[in-house]
N, C-alpha and C positions, 0 to 999 in steps of 0.2 A: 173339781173336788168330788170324793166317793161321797155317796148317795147315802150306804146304810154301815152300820158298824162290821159287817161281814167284810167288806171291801179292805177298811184298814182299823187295827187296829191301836187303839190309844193307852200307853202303861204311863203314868207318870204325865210328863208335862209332850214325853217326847210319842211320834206318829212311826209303828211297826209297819212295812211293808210285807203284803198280802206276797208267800211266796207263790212264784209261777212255772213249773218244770217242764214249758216248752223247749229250751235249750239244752237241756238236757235228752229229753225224748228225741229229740230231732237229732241229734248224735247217736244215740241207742238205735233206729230206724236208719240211719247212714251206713251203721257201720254191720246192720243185717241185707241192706241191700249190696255189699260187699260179699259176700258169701258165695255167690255162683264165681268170683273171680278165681285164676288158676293156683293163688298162693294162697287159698283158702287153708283153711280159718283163722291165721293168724292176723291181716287186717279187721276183721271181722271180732275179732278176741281183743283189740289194742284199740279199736274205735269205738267198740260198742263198752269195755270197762271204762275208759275216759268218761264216758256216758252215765254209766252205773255210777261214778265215783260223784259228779257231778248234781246226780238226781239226789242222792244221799245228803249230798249239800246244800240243795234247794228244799228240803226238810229240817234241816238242824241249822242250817245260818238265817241268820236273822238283820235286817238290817234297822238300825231306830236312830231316827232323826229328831234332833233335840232341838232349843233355838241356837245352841254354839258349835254342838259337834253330829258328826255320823258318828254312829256306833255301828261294830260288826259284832253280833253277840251269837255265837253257839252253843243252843240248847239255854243254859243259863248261865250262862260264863261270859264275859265280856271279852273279846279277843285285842278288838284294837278301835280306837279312840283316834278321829281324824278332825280335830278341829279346824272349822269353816275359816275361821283366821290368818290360817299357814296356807290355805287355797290359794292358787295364782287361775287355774284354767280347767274347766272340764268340758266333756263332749262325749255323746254315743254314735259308738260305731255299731254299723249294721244293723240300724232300731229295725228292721223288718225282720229281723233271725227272732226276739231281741237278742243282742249280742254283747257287747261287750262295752263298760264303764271307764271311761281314761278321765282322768283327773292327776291334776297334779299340784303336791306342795311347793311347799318353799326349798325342802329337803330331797324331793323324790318327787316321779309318777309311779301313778300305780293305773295298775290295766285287773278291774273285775270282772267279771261272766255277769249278767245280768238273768239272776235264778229268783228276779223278783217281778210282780206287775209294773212294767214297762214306764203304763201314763204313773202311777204312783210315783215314782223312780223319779220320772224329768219334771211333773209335778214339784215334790217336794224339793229339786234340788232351783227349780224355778226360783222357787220360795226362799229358799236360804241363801245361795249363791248363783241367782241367773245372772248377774252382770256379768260373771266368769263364764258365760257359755260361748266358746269358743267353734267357729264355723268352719268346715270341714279348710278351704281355702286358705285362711288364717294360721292353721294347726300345719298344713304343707308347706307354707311360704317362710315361717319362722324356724331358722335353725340355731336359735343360741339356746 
């Protein structure tokens, strides 16, 4: 659990995740180490704006966990609404980038960028849906 209110913030009933713009820098810095390559600057211009576009979103999206649903909120706008309910399975890939959120409903998976503090992240999803954490072996082995 965070220590001091800087860590995570609390609106309401529900817990705002502290954003983190390692995943994004770390594209931004991929795609400049690209540059001495012979098709310069075009990988360099298409890896490093992925990056830029990315960082922009690790400031203005917001992610807020409530006790029934995740919210993905921009700025102050609520984008979309994933109730814990319709969850069957989730898992992070690559937590050493952080990298990327797979979860899946009843309806769909969705695959997020993780442009937020990591422990917060599997923390709270601990919390709300760890029964659903699904082990990398599990998530390979089942194909329906």
């Amino acid at each position: 659990m965070a220590k001091n209110s800087k860590d995570i913030s609390k609106k309401g009933e529900g817990v705002i995740l502290t954003p983190a713009p390692r995943l994004p820098l770390t594209i931004v810095l991929l795609g400049l180490f690209l540059l001495p390559l012979p098709l310069s600057p075009w990988p360099t211009v298409v890896i490093s704006g992925f990056g830029l576009a990315l960082l922009f979103q690790a400031f203005t999206l917001r992610l807020e966990f409530t006790k029934t649903d995740m919210i993905v909120w921009q700025l102050d706008r609520e984008l979309r609404r994933f109730p814990f309910k319709d969850w069957l399975a989730w898992r992070i890939f690559l937590p050493w980038l952080p990298g990327i959120l797979y979860f899946r409903e009843i309806q769909s998976p969705h695959l997020l960028p993780i442009l937020f503090d990591l422990e917060q992240l599997r923390e709270q999803l601990k919390l709300k849906v760890g029964n659903l954490e699904k082990p990398k072996k599990a998530i390979l082995s089942n194909k329906n």
